[in-house]
N, C-alpha and C positions, 0 to 999 in steps of 0.2 A: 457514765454510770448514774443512775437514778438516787436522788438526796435521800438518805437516811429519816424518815419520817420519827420524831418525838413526840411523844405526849407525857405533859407533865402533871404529876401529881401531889400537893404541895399546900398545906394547911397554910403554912407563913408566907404572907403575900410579896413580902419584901426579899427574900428568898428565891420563891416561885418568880418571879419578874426577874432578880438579877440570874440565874440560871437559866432562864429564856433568853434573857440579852446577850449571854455569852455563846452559849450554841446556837443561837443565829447569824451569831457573824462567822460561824466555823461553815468554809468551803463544804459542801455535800451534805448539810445538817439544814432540814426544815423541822421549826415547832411547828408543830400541828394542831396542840391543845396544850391548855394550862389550866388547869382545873384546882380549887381549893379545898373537894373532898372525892373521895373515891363514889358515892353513887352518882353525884354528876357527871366525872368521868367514865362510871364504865357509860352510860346514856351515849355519850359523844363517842367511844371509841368502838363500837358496836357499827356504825357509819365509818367512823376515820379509819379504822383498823391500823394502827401507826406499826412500825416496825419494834420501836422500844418505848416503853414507857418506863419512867422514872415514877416511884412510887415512894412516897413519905410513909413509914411504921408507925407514929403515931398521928392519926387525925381522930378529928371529931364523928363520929357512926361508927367506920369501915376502920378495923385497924391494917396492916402496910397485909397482914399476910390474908385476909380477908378480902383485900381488895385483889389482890393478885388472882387468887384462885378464882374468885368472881369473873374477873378479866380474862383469864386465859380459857373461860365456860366458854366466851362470847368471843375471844379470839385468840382461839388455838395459838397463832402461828408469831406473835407478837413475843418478843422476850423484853421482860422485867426486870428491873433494876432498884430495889431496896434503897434508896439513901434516907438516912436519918442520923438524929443529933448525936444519938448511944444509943445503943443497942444491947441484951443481954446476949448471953449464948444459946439461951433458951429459944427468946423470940428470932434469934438468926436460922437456929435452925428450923424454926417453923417456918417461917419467907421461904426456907430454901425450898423446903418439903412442901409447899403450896407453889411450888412451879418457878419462884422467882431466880433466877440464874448468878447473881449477884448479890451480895449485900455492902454495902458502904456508908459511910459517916462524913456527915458535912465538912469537919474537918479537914478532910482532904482538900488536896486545891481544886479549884474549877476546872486547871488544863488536869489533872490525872480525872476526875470523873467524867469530863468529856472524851477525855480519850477511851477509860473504860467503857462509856454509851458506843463509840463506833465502832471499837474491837466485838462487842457483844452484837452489835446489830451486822456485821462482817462476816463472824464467824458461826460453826454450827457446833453448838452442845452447851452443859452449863460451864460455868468460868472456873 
């Protein structure tokens, strides 16, 4: 079976780097990109076209549901994964209604949102 392609999205570097480091060492999980705001990401994933991308709610331009709906212009078939610090129910519901399939808070540990990244990139419809 062919590795699960990521692309990460992720204003906090320190963050972005330790969440790269742990789904690279997960059997069937390639990063593909790790990007620090959503316009340079969608750039790169327009080429990469990753399978799941993890997308931060608040960054600096593009906010998490702006960047989604951006992404999925350029690649349809890619599903989206919301993690962020807090979230309202407001902005959740907009991620979801901009395409993103998930939404999630750092909180969680690394092993459930990686496990959520491969269940999402596995299966077909939203979560």
């Amino acid at each position: 079976m062919r590795a699960v392609r990521v692309a990460l999205v992720e204003d906090n570097r320190l963050f972005r780097e330790t969440l790269a480091l742990v789904l690279g060492l997960i059997d069937g999980v390639e990063v593909v990109g790790s990007f620090a705001g959503g316009a340079e990401a969608l750039n790169a994933c327009e080429q990469l076209r990753p399978d799941v991308a993890v997308i931060d709610y608040r960054m600096p331009g593009l906010d998490g549901a702006e960047a989604t709906r951006a992404l999925l212009a350029i690649s349809p078939e890619t599903r989206v994964v919301c993690l962020t610090a807090s979230v309202s129910n407001e902005e959740r519901e907009l991620v979801l209604a901009a395409g993103a399939v998930s939404c999630l808070t750092k909180d969680e540990s690394l092993e459930r949102i990686a496990d959520t990244i491969l269940e999402l990139a596995r299966t077909e419809g939203p979560a």
